[in-house]
N, C-alpha and C positions, 0 to 999 in steps of 0.2 A: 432475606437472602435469596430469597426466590425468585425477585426479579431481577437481580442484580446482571444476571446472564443478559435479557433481555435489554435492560440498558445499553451493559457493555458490548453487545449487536447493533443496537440501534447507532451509536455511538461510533463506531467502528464503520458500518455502511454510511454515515451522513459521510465521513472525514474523505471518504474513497467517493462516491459521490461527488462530492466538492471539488477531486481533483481530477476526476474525469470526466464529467460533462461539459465544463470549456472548451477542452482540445478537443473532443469527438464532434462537438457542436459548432466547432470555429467561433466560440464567444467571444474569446481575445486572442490577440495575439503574442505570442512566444518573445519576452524581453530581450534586446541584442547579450550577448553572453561576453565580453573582453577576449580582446583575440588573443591566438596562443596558448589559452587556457587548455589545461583536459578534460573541463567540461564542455569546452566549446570546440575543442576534436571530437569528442563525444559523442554533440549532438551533430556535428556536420558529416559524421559517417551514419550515425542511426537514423538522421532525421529523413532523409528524402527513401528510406527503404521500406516505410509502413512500419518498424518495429514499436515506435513510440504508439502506436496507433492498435494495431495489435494488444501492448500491455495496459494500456486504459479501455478494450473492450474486455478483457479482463478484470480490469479492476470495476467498471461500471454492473459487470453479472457480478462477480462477487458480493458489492455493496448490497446489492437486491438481494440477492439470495442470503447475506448473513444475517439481513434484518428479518427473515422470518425465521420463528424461531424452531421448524419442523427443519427445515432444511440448511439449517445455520451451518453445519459441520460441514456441509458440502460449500458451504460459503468460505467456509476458515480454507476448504482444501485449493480451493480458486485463488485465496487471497493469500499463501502462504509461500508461494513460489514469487509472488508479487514485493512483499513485503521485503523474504530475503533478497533480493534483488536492489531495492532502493537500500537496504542497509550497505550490501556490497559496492555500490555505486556511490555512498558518503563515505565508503572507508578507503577506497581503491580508488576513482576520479577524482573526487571531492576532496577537499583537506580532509583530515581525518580528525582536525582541529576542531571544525563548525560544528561538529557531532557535541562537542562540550558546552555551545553555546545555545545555554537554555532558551534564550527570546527567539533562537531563530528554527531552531528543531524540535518546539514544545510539542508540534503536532507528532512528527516521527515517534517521538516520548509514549504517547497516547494510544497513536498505533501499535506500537509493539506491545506494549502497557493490554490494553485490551485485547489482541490477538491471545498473548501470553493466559492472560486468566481465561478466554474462551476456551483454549486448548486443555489449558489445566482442567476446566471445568466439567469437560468431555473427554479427560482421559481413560475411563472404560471405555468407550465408544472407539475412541482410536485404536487401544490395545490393542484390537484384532487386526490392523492395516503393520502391524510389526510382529506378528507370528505367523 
């Protein structure tokens, strides 16, 4: 049970890794999005302002930081403004349908999944950020 933390860090920093080093990196390019859409109002207001860009140097420090395990909690504190933000963003732009469709949000699943027992897992430590 002891490493089970540690997993679910590692686990946690690959998945935000994986989604931030392409955009910061210009590895590929961003899929056209169906017009009309409010994901594709979305990105056409966020995109040319840096905001996108902004929350993946976010999420690229977080990932670093939550896989070690001295400084994990300051990793979860990086990663949890991040986190509720894409949940907000498939519940409020996104259908709020795709959130049911396991093959396509397993990884969302994961992240919360693992964020949730980190937090659990360090909640003496947090305590004191609530008194």
């Amino acid at each position: 049970m002891k490493k089970l933390p540690a997993v679910a860090g590692i686990i946690l920093g690959l998945l935000f890794l994986m989604a931030s080093i392409p955009v910061l990196f210009h590895l590929m390019k961003m899929p056209p999005l169906p017009e009309g859409t409010p994901v594709a109002k979305f990105m056409d207001v966020f995109g040319p302002t840096g905001y996108i860009t902004f929350v993946k140097m976010f999420e690229f420090v977080g990932a670093i930081v939550v896989m070690i395990p001295r400084l994990r909690n300051i990793g979860l504190l990086l990663l949890g403004p991040v986190i509720v933000n894409i949940l907000a963003f498939h519940m409020l732009v996104d259908d709020p349908h795709n959130l049911l469709n396991v093959k396509e949000m397993w990884i969302l699943y994961v992240i919360v999944a693992c964020a949730l027992y980190l937090l659990w897992n360090a909640r003496r430590k947090f305590a004191g950020l609530l008194n």
